[in-house]
ROMIDO-512902 format. One record per atom (N, C-alpha, C): residue number from 0; residue in three letters; chain; x, y, z. Coordinates in steps of 0.1 Angstrom, whole numbers. Layout:
N
+-----+-----+----+-------+-------+-------+
:   i :  aa : ch :    xx :    yy :    zz :
+-----+-----+----+-------+-------+-------+
: NUM : ALA :  A :     X :     Y :     Z :
...
+-----+-----+----+-------+-------+-------+
//
This chain:
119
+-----+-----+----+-------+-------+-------+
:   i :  aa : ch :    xx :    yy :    zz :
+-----+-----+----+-------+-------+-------+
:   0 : UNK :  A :   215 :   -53 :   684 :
:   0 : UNK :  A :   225 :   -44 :   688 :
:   0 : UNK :  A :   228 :   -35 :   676 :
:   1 : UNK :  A :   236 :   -23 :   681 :
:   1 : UNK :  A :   229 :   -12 :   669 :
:   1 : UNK :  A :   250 :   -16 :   663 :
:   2 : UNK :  A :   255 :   -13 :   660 :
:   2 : UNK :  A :   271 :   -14 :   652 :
:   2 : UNK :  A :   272 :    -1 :   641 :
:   3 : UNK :  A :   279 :     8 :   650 :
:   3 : UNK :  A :   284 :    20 :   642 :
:   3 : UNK :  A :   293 :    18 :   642 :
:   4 : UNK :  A :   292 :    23 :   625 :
:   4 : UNK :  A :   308 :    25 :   617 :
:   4 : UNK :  A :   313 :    35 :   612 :
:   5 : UNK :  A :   324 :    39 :   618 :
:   5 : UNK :  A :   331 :    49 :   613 :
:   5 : UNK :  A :   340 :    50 :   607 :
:   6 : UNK :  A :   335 :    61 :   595 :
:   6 : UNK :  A :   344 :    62 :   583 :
:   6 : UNK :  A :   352 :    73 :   587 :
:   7 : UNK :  A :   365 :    71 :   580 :
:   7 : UNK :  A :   378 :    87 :   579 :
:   7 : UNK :  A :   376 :    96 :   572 :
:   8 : UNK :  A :   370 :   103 :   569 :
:   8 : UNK :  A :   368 :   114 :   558 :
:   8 : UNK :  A :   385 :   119 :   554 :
:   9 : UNK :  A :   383 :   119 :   538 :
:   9 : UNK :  A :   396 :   123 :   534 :
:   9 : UNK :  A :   394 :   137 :   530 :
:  10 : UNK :  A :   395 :   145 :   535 :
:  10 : UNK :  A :   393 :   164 :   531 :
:  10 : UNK :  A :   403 :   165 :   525 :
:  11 : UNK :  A :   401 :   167 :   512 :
:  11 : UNK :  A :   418 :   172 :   502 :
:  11 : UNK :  A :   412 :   189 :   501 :
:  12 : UNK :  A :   423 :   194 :   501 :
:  12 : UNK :  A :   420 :   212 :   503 :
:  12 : UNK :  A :   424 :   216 :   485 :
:  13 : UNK :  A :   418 :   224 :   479 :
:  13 : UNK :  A :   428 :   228 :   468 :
:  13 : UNK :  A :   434 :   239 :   472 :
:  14 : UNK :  A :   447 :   240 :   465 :
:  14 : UNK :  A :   451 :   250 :   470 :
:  14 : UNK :  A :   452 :   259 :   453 :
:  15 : UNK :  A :   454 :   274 :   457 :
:  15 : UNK :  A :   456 :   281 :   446 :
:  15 : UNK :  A :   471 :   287 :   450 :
:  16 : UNK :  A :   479 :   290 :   442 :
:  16 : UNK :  A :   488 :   303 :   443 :
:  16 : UNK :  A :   480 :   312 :   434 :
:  17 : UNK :  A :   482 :   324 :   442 :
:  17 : UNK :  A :   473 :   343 :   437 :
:  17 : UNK :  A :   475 :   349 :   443 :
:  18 : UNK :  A :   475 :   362 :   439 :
:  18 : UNK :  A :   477 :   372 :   443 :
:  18 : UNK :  A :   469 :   379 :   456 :
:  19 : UNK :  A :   474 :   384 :   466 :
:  19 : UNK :  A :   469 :   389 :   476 :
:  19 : UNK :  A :   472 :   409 :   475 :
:  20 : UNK :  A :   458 :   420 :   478 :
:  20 : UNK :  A :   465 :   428 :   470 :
:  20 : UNK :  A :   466 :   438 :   487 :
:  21 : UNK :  A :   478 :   445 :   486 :
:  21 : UNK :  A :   481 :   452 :   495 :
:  21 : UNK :  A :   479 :   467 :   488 :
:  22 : UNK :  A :   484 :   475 :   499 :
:  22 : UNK :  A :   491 :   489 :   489 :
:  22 : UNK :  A :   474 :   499 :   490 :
:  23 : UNK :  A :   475 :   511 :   486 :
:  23 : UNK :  A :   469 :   522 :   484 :
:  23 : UNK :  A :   455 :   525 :   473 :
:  24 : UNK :  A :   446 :   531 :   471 :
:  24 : UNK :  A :   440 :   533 :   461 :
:  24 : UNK :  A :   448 :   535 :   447 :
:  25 : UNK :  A :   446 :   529 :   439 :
:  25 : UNK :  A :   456 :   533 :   425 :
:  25 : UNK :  A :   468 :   531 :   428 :
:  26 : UNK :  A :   476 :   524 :   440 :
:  26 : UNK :  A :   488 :   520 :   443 :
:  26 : UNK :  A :   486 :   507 :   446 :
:  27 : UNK :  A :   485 :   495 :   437 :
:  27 : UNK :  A :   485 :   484 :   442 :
:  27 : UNK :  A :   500 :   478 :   444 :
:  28 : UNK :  A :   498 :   469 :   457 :
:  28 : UNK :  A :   508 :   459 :   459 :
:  28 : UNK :  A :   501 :   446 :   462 :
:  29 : UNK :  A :   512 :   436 :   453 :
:  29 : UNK :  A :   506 :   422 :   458 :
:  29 : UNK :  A :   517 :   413 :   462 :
:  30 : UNK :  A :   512 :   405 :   472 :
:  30 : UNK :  A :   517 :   396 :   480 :
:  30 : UNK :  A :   511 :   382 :   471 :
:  31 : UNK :  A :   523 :   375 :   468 :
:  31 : UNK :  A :   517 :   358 :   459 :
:  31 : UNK :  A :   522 :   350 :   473 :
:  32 : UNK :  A :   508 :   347 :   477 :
:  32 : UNK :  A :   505 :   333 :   487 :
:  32 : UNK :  A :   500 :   324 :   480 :
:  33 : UNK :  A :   501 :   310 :   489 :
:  33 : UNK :  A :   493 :   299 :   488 :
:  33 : UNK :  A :   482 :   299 :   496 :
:  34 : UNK :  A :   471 :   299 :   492 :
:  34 : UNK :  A :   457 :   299 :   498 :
:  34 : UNK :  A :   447 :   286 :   492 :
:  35 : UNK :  A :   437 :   284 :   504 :
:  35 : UNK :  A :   425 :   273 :   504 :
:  35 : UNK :  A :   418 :   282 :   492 :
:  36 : UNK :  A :   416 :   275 :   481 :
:  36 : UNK :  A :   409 :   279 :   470 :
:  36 : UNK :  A :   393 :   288 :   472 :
:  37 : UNK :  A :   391 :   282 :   488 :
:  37 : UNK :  A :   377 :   285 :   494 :
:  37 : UNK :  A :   380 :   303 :   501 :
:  38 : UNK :  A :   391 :   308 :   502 :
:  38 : UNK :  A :   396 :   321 :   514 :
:  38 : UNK :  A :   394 :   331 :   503 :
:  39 : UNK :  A :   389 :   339 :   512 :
:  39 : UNK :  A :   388 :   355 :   503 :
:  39 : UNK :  A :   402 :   362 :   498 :
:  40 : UNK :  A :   397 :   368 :   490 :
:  40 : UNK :  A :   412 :   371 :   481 :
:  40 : UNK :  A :   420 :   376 :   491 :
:  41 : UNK :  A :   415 :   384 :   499 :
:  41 : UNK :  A :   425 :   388 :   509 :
:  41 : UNK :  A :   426 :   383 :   524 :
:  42 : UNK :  A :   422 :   374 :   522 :
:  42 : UNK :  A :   415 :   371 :   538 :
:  42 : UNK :  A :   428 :   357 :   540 :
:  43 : UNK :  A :   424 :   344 :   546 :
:  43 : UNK :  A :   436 :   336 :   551 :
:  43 : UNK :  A :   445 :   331 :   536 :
:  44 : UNK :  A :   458 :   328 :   547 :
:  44 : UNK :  A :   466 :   321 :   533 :
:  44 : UNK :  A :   474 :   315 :   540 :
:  45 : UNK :  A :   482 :   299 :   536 :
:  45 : UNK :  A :   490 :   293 :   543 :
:  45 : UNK :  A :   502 :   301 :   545 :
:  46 : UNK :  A :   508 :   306 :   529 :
:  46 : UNK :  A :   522 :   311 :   531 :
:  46 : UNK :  A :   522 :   320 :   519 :
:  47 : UNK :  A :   532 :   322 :   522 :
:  47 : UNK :  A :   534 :   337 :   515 :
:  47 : UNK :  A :   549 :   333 :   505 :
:  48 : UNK :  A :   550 :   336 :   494 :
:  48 : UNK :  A :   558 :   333 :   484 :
:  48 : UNK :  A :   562 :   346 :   478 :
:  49 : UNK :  A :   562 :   353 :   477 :
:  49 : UNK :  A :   566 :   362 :   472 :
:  49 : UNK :  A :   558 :   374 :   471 :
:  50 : UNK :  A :   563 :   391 :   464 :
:  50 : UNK :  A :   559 :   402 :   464 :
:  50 : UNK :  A :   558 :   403 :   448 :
:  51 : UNK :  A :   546 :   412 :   444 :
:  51 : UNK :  A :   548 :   418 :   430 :
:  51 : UNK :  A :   544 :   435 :   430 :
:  52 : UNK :  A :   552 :   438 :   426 :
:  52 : UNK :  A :   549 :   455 :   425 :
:  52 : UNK :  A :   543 :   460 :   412 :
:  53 : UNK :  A :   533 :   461 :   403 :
:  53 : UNK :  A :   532 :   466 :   394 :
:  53 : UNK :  A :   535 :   478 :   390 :
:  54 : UNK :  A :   537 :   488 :   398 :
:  54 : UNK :  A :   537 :   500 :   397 :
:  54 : UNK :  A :   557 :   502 :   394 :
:  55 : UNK :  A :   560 :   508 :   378 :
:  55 : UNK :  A :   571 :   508 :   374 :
:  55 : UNK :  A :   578 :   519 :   380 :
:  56 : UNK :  A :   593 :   517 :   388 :
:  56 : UNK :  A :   602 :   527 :   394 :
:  56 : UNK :  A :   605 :   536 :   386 :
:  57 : UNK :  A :   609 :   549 :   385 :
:  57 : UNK :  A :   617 :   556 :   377 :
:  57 : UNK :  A :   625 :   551 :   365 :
:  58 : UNK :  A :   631 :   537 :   367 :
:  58 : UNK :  A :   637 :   533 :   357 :
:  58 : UNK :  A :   634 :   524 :   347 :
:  59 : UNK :  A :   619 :   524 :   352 :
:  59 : UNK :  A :   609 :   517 :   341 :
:  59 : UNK :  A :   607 :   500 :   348 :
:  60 : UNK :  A :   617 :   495 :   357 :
:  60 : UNK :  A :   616 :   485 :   367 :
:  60 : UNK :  A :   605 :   481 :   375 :
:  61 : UNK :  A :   595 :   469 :   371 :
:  61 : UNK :  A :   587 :   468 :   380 :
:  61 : UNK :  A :   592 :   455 :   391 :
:  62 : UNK :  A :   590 :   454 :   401 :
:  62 : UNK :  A :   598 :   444 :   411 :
:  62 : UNK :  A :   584 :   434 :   413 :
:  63 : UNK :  A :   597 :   422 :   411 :
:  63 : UNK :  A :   591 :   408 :   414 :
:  63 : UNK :  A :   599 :   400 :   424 :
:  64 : UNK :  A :   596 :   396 :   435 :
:  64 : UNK :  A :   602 :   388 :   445 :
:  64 : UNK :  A :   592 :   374 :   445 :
:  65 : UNK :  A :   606 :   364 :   444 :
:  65 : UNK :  A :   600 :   350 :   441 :
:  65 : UNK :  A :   604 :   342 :   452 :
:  66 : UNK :  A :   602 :   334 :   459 :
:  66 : UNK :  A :   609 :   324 :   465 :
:  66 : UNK :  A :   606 :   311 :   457 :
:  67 : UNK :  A :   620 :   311 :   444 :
:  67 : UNK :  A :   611 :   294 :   440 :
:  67 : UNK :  A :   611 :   284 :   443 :
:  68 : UNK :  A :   617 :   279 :   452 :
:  68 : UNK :  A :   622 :   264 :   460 :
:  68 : UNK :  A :   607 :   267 :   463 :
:  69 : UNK :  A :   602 :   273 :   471 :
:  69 : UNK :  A :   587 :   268 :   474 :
:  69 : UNK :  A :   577 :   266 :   469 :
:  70 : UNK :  A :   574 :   281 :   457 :
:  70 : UNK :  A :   565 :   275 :   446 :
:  70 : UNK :  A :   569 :   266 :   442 :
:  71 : UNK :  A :   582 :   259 :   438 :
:  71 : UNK :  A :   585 :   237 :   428 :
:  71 : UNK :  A :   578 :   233 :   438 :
:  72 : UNK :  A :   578 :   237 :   453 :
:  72 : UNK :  A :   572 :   225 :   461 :
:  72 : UNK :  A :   558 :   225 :   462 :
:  73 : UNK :  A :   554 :   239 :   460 :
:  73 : UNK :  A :   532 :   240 :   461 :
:  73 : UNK :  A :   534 :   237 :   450 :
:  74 : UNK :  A :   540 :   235 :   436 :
:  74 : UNK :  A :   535 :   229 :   426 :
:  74 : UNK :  A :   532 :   214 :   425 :
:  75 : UNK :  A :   546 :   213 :   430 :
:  75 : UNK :  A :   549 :   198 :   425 :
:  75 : UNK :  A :   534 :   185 :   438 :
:  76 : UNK :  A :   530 :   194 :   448 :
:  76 : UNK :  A :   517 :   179 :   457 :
:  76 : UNK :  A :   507 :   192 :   450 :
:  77 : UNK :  A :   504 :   197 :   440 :
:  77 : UNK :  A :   491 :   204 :   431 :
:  77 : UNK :  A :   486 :   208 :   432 :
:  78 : UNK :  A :   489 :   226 :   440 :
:  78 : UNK :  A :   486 :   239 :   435 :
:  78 : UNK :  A :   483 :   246 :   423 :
:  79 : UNK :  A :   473 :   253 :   423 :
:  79 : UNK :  A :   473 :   255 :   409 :
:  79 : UNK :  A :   469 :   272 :   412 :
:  80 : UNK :  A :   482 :   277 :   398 :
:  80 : UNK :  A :   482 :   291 :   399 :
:  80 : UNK :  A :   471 :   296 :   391 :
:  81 : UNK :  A :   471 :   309 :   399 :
:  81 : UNK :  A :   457 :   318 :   391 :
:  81 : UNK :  A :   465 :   322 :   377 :
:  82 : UNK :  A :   455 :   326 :   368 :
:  82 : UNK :  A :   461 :   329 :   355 :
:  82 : UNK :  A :   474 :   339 :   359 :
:  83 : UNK :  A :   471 :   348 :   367 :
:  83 : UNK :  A :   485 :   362 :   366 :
:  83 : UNK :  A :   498 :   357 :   372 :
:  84 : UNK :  A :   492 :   347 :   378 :
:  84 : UNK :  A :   506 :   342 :   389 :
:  84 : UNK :  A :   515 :   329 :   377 :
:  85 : UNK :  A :   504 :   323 :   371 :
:  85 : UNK :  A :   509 :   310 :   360 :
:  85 : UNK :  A :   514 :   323 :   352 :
:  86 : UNK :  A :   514 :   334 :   351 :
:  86 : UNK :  A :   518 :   342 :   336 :
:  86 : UNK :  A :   532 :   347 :   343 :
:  87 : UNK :  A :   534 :   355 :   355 :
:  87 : UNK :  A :   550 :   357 :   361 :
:  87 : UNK :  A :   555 :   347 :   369 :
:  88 : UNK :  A :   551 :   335 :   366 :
:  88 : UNK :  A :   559 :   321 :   367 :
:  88 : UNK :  A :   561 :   319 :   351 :
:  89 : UNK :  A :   556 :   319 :   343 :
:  89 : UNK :  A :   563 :   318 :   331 :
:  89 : UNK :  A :   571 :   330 :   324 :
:  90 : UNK :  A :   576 :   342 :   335 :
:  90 : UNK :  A :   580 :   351 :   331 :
:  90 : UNK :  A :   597 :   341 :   334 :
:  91 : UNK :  A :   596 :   341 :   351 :
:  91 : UNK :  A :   610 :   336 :   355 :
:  91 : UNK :  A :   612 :   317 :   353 :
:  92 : UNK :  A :   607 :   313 :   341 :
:  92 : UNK :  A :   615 :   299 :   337 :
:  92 : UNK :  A :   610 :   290 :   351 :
:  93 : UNK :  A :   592 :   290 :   358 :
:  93 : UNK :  A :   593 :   279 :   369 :
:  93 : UNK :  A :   583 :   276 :   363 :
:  94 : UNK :  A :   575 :   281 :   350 :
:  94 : UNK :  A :   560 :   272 :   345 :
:  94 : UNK :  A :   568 :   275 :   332 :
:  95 : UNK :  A :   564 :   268 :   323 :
:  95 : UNK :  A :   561 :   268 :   310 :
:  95 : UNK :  A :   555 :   282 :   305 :
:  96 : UNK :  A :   559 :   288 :   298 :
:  96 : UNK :  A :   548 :   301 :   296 :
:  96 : UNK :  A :   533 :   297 :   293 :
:  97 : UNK :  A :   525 :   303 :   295 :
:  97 : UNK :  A :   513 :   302 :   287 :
:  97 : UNK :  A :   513 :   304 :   274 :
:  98 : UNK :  A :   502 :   297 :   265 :
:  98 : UNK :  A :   497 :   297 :   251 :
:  98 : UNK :  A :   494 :   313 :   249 :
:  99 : UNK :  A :   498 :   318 :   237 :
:  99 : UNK :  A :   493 :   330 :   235 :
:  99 : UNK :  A :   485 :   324 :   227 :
: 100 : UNK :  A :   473 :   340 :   228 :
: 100 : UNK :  A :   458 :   332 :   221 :
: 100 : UNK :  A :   459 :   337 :   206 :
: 101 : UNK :  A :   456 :   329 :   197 :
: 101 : UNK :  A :   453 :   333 :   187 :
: 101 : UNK :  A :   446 :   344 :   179 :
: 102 : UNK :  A :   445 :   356 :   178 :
: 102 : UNK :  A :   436 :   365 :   175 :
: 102 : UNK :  A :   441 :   374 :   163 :
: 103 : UNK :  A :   434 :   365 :   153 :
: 103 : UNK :  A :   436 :   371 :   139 :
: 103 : UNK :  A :   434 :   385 :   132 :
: 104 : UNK :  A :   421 :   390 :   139 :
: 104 : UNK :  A :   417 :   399 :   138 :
: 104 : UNK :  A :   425 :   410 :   144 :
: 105 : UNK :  A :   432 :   411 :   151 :
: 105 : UNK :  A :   439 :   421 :   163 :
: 105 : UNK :  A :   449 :   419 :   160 :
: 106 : UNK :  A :   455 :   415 :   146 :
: 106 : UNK :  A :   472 :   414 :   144 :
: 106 : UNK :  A :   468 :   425 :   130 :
: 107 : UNK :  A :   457 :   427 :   122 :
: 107 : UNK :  A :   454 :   436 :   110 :
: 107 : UNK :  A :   451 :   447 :   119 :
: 108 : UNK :  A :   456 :   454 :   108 :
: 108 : UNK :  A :   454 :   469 :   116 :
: 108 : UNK :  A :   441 :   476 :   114 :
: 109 : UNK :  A :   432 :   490 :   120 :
: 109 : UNK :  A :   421 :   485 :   119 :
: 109 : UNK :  A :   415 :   490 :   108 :
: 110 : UNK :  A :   423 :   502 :   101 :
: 110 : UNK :  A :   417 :   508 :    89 :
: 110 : UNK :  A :   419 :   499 :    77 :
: 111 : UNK :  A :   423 :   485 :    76 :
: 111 : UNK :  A :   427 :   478 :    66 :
: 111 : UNK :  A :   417 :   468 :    69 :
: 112 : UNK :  A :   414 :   468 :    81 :
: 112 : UNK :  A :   399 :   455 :    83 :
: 112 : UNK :  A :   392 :   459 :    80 :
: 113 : UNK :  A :   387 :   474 :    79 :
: 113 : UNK :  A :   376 :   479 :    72 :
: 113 : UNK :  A :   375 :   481 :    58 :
: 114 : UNK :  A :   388 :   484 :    54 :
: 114 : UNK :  A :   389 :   481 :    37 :
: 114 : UNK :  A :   383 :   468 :    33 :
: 115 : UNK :  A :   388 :   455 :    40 :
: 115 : UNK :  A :   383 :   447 :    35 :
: 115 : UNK :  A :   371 :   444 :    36 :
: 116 : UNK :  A :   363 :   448 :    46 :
: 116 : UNK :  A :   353 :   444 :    53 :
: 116 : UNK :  A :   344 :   453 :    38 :
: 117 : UNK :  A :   346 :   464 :    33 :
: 117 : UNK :  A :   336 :   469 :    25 :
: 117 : UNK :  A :   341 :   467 :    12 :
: 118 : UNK :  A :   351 :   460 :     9 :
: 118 : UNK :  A :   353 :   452 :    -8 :
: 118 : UNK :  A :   345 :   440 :    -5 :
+-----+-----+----+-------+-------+-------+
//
């Protein structure tokens, strides 16, 4: 006799928070969803978390709309943000900021790198 056994496949999805970009040529707008790490940048997303506007108003204001009760919740079962989204979550106190990188060279100014560079 033949005895099939069936297994449960456990499919864990990752999820990303990132940017989704709306808006015009040279007018970007982005929409910060939670999306299957597998979905095209603009293509499916579970949910939508907020708006980012880059483009600064008249009064030098660029708009950020957050819902954070939901991002603590896609963080906390293991979303993980794209670098821009982890950088304006460390703007508004919901990540840690990111590490600034070290770059020694790009803190000297540059006609003084070259002084040294030819002593």
């Amino acid at each position: 006799s033949l005895l099939l056994t069936l297994t449960t496949l456990h499919v864990t999805m990752v999820v990303r928070l990132r940017l989704q970009r709306f808006g015009r040529t040279h007018t970007p707008f982005y929409r910060i969803v939670a999306a299957d790490h597998r979905a095209r940048r603009d293509g499916k997303f579970l949910e939508i978390l907020g708006t980012y506007n880059p483009i600064a108003n008249k009064d030098g204001i660029k708009e950020v709309r957050l819902k954070s009760d939901r991002f603590k919740y896609w963080l906390s079962v293991g979303a993980q943000p794209s670098d821009r989204v982890g950088w304006l979550l460390g703007k508004f106190g919901i990540l840690p900021p990111p590490p600034v990188p070290h770059r020694p060279q790009r803190s000297i100014p540059k006609e003084e790198r070259k002084a040294e560079n030819k002593s």
